[in-house]
C-alpha positions as CSV (number, residue, x, y, z in Angstrom):
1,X,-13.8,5.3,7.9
2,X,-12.3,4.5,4.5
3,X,-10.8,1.6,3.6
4,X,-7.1,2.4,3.1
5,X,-7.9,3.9,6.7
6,X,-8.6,0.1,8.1
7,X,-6.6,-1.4,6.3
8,X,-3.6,1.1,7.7
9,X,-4.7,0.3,10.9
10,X,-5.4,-4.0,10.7
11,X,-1.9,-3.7,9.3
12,X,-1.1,-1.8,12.7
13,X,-2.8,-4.1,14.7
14,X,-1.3,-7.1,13.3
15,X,2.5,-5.7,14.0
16,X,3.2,-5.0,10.3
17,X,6.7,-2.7,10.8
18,X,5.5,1.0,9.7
19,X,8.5,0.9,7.0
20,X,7.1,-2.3,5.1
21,X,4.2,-0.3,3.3
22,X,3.5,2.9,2.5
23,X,-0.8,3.8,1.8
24,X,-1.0,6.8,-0.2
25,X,-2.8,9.8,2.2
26,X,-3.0,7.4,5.2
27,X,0.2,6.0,5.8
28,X,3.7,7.7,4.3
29,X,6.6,7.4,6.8
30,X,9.2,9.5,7.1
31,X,12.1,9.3,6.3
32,X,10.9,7.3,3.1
33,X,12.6,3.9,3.2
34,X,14.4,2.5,0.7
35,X,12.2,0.2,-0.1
36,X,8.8,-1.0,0.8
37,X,5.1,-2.3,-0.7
38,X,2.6,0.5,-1.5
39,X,-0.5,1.2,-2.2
40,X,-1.6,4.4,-4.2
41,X,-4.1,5.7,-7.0
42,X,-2.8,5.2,-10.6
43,X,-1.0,7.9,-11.8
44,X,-2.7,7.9,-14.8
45,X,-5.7,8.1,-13.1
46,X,-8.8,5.8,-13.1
47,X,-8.0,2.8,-10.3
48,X,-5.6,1.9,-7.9
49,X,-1.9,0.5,-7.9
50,X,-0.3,-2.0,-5.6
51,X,3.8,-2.5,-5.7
52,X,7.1,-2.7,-4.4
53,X,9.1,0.7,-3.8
54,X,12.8,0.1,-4.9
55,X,15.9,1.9,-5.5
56,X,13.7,5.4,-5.6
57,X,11.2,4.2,-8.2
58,X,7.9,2.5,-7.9
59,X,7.2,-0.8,-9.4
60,X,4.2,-1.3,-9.8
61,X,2.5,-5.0,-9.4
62,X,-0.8,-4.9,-9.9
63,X,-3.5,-2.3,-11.0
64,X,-7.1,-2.6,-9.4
65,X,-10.1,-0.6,-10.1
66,X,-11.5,-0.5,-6.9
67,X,-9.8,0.6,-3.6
68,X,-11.2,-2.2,-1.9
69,X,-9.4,-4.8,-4.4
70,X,-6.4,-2.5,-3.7
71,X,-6.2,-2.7,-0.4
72,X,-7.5,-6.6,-0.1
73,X,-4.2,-7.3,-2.4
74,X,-1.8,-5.4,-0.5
75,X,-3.2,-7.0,2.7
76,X,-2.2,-10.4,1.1
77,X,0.9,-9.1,0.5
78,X,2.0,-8.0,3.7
79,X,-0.1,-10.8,5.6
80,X,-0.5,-13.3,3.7
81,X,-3.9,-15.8,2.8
């Protein structure tokens, strides 16, 4: 299992609301929200991208070049520690 897939599903677990992040290929809800924390692969390429989702744009916060860092920050984010 990868780990945007556990981290989708300790966010689950732990009663995160399904609109308060969106994990690129694991988790997108739909209808998109209007805003929300993400987690996707730079769109540049090389590395990963943690933000807020705002107004229709994407913010991002931080850059990682691991998807583990990615998804360790985002579970901060969302759960704090």
């Amino acid at each position: 299992m990868s780990e945007l897939r556990r981290l989708e599903g300790a966010l689950r677990e732990a009663g995160v609301p399904a609109g308060h992040y969106w994990i690129e290929g694991v988790h997108e809800p739909a209808p998109t929200p209007p805003d929300f924390l993400y987690l996707r692969a730079r769109p540049e390429g090389g590395g990963w991208e943690t933000g807020v989702y705002e107004r229709g744009a994407f913010e991002p916060v931080a850059s990682h070049t691991t998807e583990g860092e990615a998804c360790a920050h985002l579970r901060r984010l969302l759960l704090g520690g």
